[in-house]
C-alpha positions in Angstrom: -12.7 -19.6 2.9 -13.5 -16.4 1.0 -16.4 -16.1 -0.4 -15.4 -15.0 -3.6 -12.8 -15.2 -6.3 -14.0 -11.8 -7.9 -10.8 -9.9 -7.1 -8.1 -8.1 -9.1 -5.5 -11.0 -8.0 -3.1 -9.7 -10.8 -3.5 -5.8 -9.2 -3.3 -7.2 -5.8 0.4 -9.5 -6.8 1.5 -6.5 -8.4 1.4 -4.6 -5.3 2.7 -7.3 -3.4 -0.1 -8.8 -1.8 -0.1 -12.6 -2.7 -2.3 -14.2 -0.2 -5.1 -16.3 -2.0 -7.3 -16.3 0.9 -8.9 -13.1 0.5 -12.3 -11.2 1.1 -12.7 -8.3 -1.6 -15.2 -5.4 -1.3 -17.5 -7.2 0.7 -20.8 -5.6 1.7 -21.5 -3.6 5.0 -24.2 -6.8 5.7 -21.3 -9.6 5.1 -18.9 -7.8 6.8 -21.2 -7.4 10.3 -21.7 -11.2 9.8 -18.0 -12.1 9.2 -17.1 -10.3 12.6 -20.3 -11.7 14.4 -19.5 -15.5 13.5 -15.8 -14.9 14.0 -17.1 -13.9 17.7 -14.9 -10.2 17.4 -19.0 -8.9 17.8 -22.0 -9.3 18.6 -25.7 -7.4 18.0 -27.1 -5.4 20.4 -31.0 -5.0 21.2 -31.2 -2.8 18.0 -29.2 -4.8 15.6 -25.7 -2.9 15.8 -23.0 -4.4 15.8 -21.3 -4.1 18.8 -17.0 -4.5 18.7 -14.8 -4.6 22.3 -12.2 -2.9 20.8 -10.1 -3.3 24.6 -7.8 -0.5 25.3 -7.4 0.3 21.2 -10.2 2.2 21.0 -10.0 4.9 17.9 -7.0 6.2 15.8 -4.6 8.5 16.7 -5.0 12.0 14.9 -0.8 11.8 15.0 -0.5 8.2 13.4 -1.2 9.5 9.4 1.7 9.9 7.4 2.5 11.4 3.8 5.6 11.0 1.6 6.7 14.5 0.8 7.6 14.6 -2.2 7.8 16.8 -5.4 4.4 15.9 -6.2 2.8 16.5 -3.0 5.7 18.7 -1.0 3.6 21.8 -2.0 0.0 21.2 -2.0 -0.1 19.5 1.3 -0.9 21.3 4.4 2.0 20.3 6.4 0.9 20.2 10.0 0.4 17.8 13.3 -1.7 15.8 11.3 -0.3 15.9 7.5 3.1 14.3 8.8 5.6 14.3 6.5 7.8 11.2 5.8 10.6 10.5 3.3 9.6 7.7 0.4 12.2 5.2 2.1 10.4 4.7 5.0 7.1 4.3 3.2 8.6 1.5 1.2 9.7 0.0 4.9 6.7 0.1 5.8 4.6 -1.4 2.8 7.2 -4.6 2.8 6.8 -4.9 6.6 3.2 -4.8 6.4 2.5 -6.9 3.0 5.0 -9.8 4.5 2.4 -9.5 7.8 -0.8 -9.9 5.4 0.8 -11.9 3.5 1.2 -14.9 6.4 -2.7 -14.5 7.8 -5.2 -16.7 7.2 -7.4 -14.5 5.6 -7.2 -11.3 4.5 -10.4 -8.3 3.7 -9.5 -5.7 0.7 -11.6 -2.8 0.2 -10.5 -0.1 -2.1 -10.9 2.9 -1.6 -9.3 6.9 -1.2 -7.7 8.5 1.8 
């Protein structure tokens, strides 16, 4: 169960995202502990956590996307990794992905900027 209630849960419905079980901006120290007694880690002789990540092991430089649009479309740097992508598909993508959080268990907010 999380551990707290302290979360935006109107920002968080507003975007979509109604699932009640959720984890917001835990620390670095819960977090560790979280994955530890979840067995997805464990320490190692210094105290790091340790994650077997399996064949998944880092992201791929050509898996970040942008919606070009009029806002951004000219103070991007368009490249092999500032991929452009219409507004449609981003929308796709955020339903796809908020009916998949939406059905877990639990689920860990942090907010932050890309």
């Amino acid at each position: 169960m999380p551990s707290s209630k302290n979360y935006p849960s109107g920002q968080l419905t507003e975007t979509g995202l109604t699932n009640e079980n959720i984890f917001y901006q835990e620390s670095p120290e819960t977090l560790t502990q979280q994955a530890v007694d979840r067995g997805q880690g464990t320490f190692n002789n210094t105290g790091a956590l340790c994650i077997n990540t399996g064949k998944f092991t880092g992201r791929s430089p050509l898996d970040k996307f942008i919606v070009k649009d009029t806002i951004k479309g000219k103070s991007v740097n368009w490249n092999n990794f500032n991929i452009p992508i219409d507004e449609k598909y981003f929308f796709q993508l955020k339903t796809k992905l908020l009916d998949y959080l939406n059905k877990r268990d639990e689920v860990w907010v942090r907010d932050c900027d890309a």
